[in-house]
N, CA, C and O atoms as a printed pandas DataFrame, in Angstrom:
     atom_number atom_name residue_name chain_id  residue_number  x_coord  y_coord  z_coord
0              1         N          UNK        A               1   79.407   21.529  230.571
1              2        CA          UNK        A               1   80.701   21.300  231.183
2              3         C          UNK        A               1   80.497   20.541  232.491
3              4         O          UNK        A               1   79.582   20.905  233.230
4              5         N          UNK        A               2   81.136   19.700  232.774
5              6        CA          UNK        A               2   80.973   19.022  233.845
6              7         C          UNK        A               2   82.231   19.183  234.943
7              8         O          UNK        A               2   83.437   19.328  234.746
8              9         N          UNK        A               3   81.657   19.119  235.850
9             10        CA          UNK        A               3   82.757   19.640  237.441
10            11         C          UNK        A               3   83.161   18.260  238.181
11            12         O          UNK        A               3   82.273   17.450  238.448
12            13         N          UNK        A               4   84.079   18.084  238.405
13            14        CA          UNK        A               4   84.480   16.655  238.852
14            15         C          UNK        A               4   84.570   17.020  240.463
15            16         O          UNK        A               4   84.656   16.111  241.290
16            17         N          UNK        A               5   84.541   18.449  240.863
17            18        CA          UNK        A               5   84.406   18.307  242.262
18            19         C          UNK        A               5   83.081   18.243  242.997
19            20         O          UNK        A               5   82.567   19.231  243.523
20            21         N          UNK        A               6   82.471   16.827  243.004
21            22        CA          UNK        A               6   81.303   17.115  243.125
22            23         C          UNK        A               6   80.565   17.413  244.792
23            24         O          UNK        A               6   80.378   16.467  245.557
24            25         N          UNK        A               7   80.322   18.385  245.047
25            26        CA          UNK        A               7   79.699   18.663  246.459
26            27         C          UNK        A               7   78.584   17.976  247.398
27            28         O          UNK        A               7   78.513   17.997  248.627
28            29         N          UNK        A               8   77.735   17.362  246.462
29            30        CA          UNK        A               8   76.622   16.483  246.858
30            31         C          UNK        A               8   77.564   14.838  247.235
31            32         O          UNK        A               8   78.031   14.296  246.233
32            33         N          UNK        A               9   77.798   14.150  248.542
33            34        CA          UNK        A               9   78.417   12.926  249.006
34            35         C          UNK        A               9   77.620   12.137  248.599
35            36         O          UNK        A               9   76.436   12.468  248.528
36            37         N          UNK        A              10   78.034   10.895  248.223
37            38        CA          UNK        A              10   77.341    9.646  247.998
38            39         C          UNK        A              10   77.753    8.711  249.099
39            40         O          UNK        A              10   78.404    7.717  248.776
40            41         N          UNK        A              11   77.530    8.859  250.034
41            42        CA          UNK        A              11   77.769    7.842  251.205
42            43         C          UNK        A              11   77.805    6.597  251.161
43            44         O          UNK        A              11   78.402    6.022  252.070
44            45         N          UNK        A              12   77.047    5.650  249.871
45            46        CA          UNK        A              12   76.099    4.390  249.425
46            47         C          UNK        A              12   77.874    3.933  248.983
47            48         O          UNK        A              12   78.587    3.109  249.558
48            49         N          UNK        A              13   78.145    4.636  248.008
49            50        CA          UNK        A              13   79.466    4.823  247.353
50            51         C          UNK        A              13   80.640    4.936  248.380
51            52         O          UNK        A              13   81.040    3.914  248.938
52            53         N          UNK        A              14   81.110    5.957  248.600
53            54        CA          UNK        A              14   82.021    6.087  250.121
54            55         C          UNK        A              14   82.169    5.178  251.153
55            56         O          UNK        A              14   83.242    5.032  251.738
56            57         N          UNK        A              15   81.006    4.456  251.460
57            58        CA          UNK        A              15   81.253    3.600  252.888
58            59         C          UNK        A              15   82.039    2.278  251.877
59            60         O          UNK        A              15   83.079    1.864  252.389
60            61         N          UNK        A              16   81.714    1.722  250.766
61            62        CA          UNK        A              16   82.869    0.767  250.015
62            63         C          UNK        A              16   83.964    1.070  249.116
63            64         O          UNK        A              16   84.424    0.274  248.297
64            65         N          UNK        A              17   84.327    2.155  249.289
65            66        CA          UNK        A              17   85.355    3.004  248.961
66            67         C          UNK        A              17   86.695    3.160  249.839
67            68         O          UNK        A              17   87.084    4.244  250.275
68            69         N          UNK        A              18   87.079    2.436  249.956
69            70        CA          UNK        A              18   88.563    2.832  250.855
70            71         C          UNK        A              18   89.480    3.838  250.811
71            72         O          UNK        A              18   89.967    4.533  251.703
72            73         N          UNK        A              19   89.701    3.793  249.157
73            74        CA          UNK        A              19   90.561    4.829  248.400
74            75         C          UNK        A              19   91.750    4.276  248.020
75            76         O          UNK        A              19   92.729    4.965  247.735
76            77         N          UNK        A              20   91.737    2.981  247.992
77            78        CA          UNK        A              20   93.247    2.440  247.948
78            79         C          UNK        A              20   93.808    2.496  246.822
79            80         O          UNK        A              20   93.399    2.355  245.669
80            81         N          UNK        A              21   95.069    2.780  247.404
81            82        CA          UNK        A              21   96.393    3.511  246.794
82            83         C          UNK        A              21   96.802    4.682  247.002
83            84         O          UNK        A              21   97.793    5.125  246.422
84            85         N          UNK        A              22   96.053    5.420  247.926
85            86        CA          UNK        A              22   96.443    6.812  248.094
86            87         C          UNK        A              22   96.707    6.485  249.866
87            88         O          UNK        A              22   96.536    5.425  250.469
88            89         N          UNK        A              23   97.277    8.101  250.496
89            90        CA          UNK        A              23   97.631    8.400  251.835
90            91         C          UNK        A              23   96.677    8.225  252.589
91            92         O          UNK        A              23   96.934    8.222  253.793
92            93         N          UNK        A              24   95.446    8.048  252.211
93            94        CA          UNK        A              24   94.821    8.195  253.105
94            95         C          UNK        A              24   92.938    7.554  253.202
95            96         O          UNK        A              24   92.587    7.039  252.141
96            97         N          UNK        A              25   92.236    7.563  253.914
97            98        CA          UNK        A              25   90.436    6.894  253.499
98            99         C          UNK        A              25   89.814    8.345  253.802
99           100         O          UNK        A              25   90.055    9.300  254.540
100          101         N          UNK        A              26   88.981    8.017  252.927
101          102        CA          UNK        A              26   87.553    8.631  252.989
102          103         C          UNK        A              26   87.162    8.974  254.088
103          104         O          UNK        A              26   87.706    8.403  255.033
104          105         N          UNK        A              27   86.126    9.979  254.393
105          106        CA          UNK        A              27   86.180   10.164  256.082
106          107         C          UNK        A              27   85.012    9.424  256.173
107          108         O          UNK        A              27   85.052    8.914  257.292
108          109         N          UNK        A              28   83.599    8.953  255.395
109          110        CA          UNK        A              28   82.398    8.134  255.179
110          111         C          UNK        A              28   83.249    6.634  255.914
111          112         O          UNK        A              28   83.141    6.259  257.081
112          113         N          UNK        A              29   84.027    6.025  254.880
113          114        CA          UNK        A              29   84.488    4.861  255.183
114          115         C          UNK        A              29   84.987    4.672  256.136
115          116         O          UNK        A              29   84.835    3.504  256.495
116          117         N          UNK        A              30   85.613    5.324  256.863
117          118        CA          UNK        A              30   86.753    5.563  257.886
118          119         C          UNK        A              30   85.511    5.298  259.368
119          120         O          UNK        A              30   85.632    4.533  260.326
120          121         N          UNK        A              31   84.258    6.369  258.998
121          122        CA          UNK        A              31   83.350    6.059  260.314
122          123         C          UNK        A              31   82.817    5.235  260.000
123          124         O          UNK        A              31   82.176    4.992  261.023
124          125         N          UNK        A              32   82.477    4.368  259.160
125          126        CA          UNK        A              32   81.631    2.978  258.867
126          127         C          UNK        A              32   82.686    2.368  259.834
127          128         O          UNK        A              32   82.463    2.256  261.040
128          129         N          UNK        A              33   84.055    1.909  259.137
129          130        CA          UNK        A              33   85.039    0.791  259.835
130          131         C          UNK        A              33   84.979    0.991  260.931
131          132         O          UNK        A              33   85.051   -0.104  261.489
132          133         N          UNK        A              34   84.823    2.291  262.120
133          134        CA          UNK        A              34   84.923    2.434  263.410
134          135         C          UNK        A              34   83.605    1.822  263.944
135          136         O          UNK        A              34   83.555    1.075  264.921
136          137         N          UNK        A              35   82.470    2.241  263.154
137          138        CA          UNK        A              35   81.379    1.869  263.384
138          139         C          UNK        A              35   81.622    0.297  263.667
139          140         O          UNK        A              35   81.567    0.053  264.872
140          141         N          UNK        A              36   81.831   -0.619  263.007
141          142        CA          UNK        A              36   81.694   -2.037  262.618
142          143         C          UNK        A              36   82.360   -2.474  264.024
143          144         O          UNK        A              36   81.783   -2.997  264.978
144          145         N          UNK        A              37   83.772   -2.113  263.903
145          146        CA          UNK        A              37   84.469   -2.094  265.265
146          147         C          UNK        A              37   84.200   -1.911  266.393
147          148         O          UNK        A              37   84.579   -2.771  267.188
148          149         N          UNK        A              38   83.560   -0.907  266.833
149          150        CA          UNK        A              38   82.904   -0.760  267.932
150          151         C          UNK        A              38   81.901   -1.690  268.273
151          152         O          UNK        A              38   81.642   -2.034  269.426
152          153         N          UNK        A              39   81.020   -2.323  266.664
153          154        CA          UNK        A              39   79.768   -2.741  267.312
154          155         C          UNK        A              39   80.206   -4.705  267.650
155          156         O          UNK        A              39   79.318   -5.444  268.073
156          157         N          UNK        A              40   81.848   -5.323  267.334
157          158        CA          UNK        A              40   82.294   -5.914  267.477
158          159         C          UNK        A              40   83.104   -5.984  268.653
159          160         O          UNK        A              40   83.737   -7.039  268.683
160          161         N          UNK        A              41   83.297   -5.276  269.578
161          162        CA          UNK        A              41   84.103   -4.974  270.557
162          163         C          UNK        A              41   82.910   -5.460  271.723
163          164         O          UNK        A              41   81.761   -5.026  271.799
164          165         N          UNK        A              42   83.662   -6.657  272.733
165          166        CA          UNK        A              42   82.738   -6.890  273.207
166          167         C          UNK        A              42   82.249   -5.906  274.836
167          168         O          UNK        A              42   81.289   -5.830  275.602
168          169         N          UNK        A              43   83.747   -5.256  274.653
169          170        CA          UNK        A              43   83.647   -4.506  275.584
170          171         C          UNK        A              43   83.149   -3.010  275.768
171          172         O          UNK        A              43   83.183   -2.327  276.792
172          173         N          UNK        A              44   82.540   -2.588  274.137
173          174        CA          UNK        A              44   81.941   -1.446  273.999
174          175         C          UNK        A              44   80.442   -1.749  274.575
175          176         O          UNK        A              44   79.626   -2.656  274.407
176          177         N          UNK        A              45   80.491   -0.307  275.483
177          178        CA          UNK        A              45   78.605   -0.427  275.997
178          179         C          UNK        A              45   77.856    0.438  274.993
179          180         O          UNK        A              45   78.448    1.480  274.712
180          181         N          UNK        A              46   76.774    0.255  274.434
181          182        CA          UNK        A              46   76.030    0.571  273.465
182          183         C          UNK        A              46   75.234    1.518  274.440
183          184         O          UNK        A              46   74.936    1.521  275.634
184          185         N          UNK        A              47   74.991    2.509  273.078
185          186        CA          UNK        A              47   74.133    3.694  273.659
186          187         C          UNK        A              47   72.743    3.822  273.556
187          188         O          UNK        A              47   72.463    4.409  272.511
188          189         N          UNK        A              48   71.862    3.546  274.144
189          190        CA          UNK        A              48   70.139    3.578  273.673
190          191         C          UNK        A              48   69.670    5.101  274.424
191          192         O          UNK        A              48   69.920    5.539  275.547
192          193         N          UNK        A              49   68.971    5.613  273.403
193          194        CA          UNK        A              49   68.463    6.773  273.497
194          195         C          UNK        A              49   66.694    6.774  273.265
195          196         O          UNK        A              49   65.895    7.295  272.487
196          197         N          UNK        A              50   66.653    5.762  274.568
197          198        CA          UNK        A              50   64.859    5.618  274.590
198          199         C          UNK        A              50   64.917    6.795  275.411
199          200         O          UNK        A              50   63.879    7.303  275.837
């Protein structure tokens, strides 16, 4: 029998996953796009953790 709620995330999957057509994104995709954004913003200061 197979379970369609599957507990193990595929992130690989999720970050090109939007979900479109529904209310709402993925929470994977959702921090990729912020990610991208931020690292496009010329006014974001980047964090180095040397």
């Amino acid at each position: 029998m197979s379970n369609s709620n599957n507990s193990t995330p595929n992130h690989e999957a999720d970050i090109e996953n939007s979900n479109g057509g529904t209310s709402g994104t993925n929470e994977t995709y959702q921090q990729a796009q912020d990610n991208h954004a931020n690292q496009l913003n010329p006014n974001h200061e980047p964090t180095n953790s040397k």
